[in-house]
C-alpha positions in Angstrom: -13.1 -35.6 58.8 -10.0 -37.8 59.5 -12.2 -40.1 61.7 -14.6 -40.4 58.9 -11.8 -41.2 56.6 -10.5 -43.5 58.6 -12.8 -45.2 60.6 -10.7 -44.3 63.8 -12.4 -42.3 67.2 -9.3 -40.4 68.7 -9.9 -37.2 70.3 -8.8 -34.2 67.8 -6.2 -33.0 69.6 -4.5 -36.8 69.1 -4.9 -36.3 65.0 -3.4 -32.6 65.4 -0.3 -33.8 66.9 0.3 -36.7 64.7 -1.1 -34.5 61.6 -0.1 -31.7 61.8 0.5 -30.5 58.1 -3.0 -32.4 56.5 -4.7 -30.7 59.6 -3.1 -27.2 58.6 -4.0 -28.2 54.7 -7.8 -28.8 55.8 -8.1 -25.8 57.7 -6.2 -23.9 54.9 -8.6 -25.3 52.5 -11.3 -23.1 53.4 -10.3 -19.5 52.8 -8.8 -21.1 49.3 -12.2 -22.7 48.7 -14.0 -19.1 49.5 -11.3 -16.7 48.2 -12.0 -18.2 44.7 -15.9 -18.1 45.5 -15.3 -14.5 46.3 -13.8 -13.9 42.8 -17.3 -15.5 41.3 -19.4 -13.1 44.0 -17.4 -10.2 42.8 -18.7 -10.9 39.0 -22.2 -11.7 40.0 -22.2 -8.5 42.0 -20.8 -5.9 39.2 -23.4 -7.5 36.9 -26.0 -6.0 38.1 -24.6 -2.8 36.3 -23.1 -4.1 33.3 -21.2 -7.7 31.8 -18.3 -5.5 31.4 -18.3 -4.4 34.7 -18.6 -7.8 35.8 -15.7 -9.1 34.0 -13.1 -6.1 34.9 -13.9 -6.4 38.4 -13.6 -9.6 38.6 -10.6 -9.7 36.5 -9.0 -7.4 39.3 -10.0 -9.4 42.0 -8.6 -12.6 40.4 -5.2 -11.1 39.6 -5.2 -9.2 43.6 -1.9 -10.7 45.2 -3.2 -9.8 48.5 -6.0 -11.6 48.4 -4.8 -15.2 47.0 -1.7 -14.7 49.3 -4.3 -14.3 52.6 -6.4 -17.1 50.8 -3.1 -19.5 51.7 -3.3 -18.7 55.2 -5.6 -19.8 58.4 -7.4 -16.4 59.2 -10.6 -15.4 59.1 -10.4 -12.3 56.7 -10.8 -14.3 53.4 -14.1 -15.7 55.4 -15.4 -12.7 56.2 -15.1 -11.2 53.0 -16.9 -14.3 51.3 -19.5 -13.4 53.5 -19.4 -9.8 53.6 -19.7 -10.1 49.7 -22.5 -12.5 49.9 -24.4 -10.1 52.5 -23.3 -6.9 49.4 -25.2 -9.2 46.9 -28.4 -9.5 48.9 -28.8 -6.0 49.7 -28.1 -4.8 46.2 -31.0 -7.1 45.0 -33.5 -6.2 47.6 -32.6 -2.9 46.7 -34.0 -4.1 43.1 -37.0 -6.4 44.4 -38.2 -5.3 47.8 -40.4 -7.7 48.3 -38.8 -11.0 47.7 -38.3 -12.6 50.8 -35.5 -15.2 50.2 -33.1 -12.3 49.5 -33.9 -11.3 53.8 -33.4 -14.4 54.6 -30.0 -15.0 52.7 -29.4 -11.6 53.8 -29.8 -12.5 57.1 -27.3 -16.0 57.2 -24.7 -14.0 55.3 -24.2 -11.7 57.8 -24.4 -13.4 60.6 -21.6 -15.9 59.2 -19.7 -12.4 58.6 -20.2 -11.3 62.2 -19.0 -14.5 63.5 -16.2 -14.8 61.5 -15.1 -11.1 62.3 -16.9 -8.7 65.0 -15.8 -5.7 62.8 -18.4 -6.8 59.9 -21.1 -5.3 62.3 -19.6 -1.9 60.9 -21.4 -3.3 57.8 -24.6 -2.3 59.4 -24.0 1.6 58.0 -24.7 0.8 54.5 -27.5 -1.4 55.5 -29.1 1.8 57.3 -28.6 3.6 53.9 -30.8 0.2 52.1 -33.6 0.3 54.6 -33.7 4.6 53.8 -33.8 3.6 50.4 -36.7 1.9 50.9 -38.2 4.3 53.2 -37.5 7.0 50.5 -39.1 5.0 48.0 -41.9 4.0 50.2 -41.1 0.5 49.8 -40.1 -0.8 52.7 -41.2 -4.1 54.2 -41.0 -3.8 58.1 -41.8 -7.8 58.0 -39.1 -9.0 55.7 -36.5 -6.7 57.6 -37.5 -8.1 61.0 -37.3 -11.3 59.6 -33.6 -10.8 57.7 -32.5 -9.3 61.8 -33.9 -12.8 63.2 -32.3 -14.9 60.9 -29.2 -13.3 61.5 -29.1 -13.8 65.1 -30.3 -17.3 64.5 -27.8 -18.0 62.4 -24.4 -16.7 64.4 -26.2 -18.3 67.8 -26.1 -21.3 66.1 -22.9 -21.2 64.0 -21.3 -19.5 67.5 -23.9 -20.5 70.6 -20.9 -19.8 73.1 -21.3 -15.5 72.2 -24.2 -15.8 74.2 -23.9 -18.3 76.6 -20.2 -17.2 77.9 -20.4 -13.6 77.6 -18.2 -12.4 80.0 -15.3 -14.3 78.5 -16.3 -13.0 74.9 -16.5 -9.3 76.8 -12.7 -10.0 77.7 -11.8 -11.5 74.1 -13.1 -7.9 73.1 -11.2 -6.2 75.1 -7.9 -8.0 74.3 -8.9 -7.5 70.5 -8.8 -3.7 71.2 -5.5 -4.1 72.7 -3.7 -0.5 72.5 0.1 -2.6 72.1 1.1 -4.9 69.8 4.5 -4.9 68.3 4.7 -2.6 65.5 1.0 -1.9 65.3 0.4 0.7 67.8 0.9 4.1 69.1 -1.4 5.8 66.7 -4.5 7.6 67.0 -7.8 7.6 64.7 -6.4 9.9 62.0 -3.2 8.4 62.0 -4.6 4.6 61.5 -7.1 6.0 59.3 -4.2 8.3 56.8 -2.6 4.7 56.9 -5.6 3.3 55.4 -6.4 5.2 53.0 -3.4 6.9 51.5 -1.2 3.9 52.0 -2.5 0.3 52.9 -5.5 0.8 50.1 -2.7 2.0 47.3 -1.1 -0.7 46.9 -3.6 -3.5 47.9 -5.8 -2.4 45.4 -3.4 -0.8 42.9 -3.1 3.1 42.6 -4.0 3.1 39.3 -7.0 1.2 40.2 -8.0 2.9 43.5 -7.7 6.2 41.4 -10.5 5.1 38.8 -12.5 3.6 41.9 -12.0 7.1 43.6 -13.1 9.0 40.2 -16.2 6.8 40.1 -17.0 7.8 44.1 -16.9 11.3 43.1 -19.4 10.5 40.1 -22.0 9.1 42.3 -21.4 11.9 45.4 -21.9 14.8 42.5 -24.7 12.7 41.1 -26.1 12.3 44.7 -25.6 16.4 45.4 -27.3 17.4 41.9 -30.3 15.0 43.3 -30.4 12.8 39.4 -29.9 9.4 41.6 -31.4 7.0 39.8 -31.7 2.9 41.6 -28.4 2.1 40.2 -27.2 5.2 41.7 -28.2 4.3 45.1 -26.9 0.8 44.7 -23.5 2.3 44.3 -23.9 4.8 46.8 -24.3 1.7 49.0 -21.5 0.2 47.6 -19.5 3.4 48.8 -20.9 3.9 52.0 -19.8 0.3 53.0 -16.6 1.2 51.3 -15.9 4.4 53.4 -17.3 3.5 56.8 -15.7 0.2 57.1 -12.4 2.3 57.6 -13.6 5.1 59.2 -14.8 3.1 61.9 -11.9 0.7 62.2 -9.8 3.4 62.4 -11.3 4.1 65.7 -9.0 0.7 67.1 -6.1 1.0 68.7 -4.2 -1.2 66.7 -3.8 -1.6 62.8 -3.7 -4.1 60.5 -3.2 -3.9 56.4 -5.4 -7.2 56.3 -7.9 -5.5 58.0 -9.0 -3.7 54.4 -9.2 -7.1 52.6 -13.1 -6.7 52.4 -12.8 -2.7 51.6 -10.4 -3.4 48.7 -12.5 -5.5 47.1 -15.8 -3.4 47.0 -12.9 -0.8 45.4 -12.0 -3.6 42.8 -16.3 -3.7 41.9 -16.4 0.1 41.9 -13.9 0.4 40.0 -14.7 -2.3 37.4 -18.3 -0.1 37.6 -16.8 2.9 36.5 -14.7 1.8 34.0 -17.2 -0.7 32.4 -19.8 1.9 32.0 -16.7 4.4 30.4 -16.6 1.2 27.8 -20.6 1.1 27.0 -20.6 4.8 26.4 -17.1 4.9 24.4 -18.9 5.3 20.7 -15.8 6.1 18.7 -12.8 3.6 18.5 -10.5 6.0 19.9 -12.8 6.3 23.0 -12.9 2.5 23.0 -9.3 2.2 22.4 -8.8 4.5 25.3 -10.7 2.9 28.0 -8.8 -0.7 27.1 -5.7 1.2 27.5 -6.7 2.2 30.9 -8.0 -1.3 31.7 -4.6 -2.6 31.0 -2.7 0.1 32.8 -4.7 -0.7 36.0 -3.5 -4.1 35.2 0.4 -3.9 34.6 1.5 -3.2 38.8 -1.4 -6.0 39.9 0.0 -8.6 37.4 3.9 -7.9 38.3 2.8 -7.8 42.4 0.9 -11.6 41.7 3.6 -12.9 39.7 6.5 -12.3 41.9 3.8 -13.4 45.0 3.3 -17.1 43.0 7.3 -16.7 42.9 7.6 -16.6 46.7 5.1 -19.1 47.0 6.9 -21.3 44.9 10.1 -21.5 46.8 10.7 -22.3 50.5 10.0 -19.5 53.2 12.9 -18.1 55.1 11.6 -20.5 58.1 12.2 -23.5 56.2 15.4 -22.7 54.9 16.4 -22.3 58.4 15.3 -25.8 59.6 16.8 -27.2 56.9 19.9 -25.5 57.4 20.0 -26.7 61.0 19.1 -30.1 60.8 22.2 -30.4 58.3 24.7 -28.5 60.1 23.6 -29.0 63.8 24.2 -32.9 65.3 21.1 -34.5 66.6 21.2 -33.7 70.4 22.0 -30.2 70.2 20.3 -27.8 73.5 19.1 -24.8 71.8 16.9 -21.8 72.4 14.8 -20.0 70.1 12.3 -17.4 69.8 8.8 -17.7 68.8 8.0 -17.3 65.3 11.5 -17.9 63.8 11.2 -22.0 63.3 10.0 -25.5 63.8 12.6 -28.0 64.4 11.8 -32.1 65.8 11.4 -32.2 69.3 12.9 -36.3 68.7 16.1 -34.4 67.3 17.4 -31.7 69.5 16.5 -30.3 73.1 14.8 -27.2 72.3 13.6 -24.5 74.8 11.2 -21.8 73.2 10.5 -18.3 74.3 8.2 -15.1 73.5 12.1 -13.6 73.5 15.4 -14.4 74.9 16.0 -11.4 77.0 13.7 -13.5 79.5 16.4 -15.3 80.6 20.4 -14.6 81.4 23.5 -16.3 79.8 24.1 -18.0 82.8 20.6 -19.5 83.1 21.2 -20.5 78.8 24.7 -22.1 80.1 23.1 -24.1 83.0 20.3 -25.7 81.0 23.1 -26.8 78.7 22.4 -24.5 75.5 25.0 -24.5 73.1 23.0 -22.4 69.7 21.0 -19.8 69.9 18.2 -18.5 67.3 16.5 -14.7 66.7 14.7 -13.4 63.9 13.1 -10.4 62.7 9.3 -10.7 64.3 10.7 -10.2 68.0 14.3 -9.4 68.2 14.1 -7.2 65.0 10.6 -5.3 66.1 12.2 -4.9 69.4 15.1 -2.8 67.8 12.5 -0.5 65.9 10.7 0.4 69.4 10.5 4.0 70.1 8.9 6.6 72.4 5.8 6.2 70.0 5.0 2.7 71.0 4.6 3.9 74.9 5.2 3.0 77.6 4.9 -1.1 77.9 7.2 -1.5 75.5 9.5 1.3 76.5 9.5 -1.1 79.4 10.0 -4.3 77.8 12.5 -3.2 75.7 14.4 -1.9 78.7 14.6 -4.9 80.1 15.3 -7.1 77.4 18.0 -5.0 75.6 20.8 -5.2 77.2 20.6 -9.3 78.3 20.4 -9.3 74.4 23.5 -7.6 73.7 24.6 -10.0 76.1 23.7 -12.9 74.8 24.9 -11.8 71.3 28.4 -11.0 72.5 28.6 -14.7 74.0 27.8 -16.0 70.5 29.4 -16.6 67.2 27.2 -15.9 64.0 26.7 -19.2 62.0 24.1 -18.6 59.4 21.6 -16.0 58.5 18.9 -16.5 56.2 17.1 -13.5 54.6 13.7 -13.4 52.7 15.6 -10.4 50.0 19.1 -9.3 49.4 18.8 -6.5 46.5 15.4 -5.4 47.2 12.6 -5.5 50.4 9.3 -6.6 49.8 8.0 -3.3 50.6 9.2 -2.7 47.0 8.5 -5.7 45.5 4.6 -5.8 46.6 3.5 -3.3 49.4 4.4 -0.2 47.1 2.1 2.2 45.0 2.2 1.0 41.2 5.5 2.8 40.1 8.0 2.1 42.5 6.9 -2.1 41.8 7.3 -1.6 38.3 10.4 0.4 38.7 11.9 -2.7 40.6 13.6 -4.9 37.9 13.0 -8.4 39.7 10.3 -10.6 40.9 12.3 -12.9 43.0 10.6 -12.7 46.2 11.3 -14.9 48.9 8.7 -15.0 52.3 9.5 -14.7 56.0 11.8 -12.7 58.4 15.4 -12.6 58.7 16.5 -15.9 61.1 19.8 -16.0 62.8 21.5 -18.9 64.2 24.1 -18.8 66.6 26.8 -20.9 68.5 27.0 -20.4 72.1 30.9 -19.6 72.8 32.3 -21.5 75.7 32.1 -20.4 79.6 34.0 -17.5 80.0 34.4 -16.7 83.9 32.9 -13.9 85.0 31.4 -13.0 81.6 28.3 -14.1 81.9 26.6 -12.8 85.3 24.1 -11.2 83.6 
């Protein structure tokens, strides 16, 4: 795109490192682009029940703080949901017209853009099973068009993503990395665990409790309706609906590591079920009390959602902790300065100071700092803080790590002088603020919320002799 622009034939690694923020805005550019697509998919989807249902579950998509905030960032979830959405909007109207072929075919690119984008959306093949016994319950099925929906769909991720199949061993090891059993704060649980974490935590808050609840009431609806045999074809549409909804983290529960974005695509099928069940509440309200009623439950589900987005456009709008740590340092520190700093705690201009990066600073001793000249030293909460919440749960590796890096840690901090620390939230975490169930966000009185870990900058004290052999 920038050669187009600009007329120009440099290699894209040249443009990255002299552009790196309109590179970082183009590539951010597409899960904004699709996140807000999603939001139309979502309406088009829930109107297949009902125009009420369409607008409330779109309406809770749209205000979801989880999903704009993921939409700001370069990761493949928002992506995959798109397309995991568009793939939920196929099946649903072959469900309706069996035999029109362009929905197999769309069917078909949708998912295999989903699979490429994320391996996990192959869990989506579950409900699909369910669609294809629909039709063989219905003794409508159309072998042909579901032959030709699988072929398009490994057409289209072999040409969106030809190296799957030409490099497979390295894609065999990128698997097996991916299902890692360590990762900082994300392992050391088992199936149930992951999946109890899911489901009565993760889910509760991304979606809204008062929200998930209705979407949970409606689930019951269709399994009763499904066990008293009265399913109708918008009952199995549903049922599909909550198939995908369940499996998807049943089955990536089965990882070894665990992720809250992970759920992005199963909390918005709960924002469409939910919309379902409370739209089709509204058509059959009769009275105006009964009407009155079901607004008032609309807007309840709304009141925690609106107060998490508004303090999240808050954060957005001011400058993340790792920002208000370069700037601190580029007005306090003289051009020159040697320091050391972790990964992930911030950027500074290589053309300004002498800066040494590592994974973490217990790699190295005091003395080897003090002979590479280092005078400032920075840590932050993504590997010095997750290192101090390591216990016997996380095994053995980073038992291991942590024995080794602890104590040239304490080390290093007893050489150094504190000079600054910057902090994301004084008064209140952002476990309180956002990632809470409904009433402990609305019992917090303040949507200041300010993004990123804690960063801490320190000054190097002088040589001490014989106090810095380790």
């Amino acid at each position: 795109m920038y050669n187009l622009a600009n007329g120009t034939d440099l290699a894209a690694s040249q443009h990255y490192q002299n552009h790196v923020v309109l590179f970082h805005s183009l590539a951010r550019a597409l899960p904004a682009m699709l996140g807000a697509l999603s939001v139309l998919l979502v309406y088009a989807i829930a109107r297949l029940w009902s125009r009420p249902a369409a607008l409330i579950s779109s309406l809770f998509a749209a205000l979801s703080f989880f999903l704009i905030e993921n939409a700001h960032i370069i990761r493949p979830d928002i992506p995959q949901t798109f397309f995991l959405l568009s793939t939920i909007y196929c099946w649903l109207r072959i469900m309706q017209a069996p035999t029109m072929r362009y929905w197999y075919l769309l069917l078909g690119v949708s998912f295999g853009l989903a699979v490429n984008m994320k391996y996990p959306s192959l869990f989506f093949l579950v409900p699909l099973c369910v669609v294809l016994l629909y039709h063989v319950v219905q003794k409508r099925v159309s072998l042909r068009n579901w032959v030709g929906a699988a072929t398009t769909a490994l057409l289209t991720s072999f040409i969106t993503g030809p190296f799957l199949y030409v490099d497979l061993p390295t894609v065999l090891s990128d698997l097996a990395k991916e299902n890692r059993a360590v990762h900082a704060g994300h392992d050391g649980w088992n199936f149930l665990q992951n999946l109890s974490w899911y489901v009565f935590h993760v889910l509760s808050w991304q979606v809204g409790t008062v929200i998930y609840t209705a979407a949970c009431c409606t689930v019951i609806v269709v399994v009763w309706h499904c066990i008293r045999r009265r399913m109708q074809q918008r009952d199995w549409m549903l049922l599909s609906l909550v198939i995908a909804a369940v499996s998807y983290p049943i089955m990536i529960s089965a990882l070894h590591l665990h992720w809250e974005r992970w759920m992005i695509p199963v909390s918005t099928i709960f924002f469409i079920v939910a919309g379902i069940g409370l739209g089709t509440l509204l058509q059959r309200a009769r009275r105006r009390k009964q009407q009155l009623a079901c607004v008032l439950v609309i807007v309840l589900c709304l009141v925690a959602p609106t107060m998490r987005l508004l303090r999240t456009v808050y954060a957005f709008s001011h400058p993340h902790t790792s920002a208000l740590a370069r700037t601190w340092i580029e007005e306090h520190l003289p051009a020159g300065t040697h320091l050391v700093t972790e990964i992930l705690t911030t950027t500074l201009p290589s053309d300004k100071y002498t800066i040494l990066e590592l994974p973490n600073l217990g790699l190295q001793t005091v003395r080897e700092y003090r002979k590479q000249d280092i005078t400032h030293f920075i840590i932050g909460e993504r590997v010095y803080g997750a290192l101090q919440t390591i216990d016997e749960e996380d095994g053995p590796a980073y038992e291991n790590v942590r024995a080794v890096t602890q104590p040239r840690y304490e080390k290093l901090l007893s050489q150094g002088t504190l000079l600054k620390e910057v902090r994301a939230n004084e008064e209140f975490t952002r476990d309180q603020l956002t990632y809470s169930h409904d009433l402990l966000v609305l019992r917090t009185p303040s949507i200041h919320l300010l993004m990123g870990p804690y960063i801490r900058i320190y000054a190097l004290r002088p040589h001490i002799d014989g106090g810095d052999k380790n």
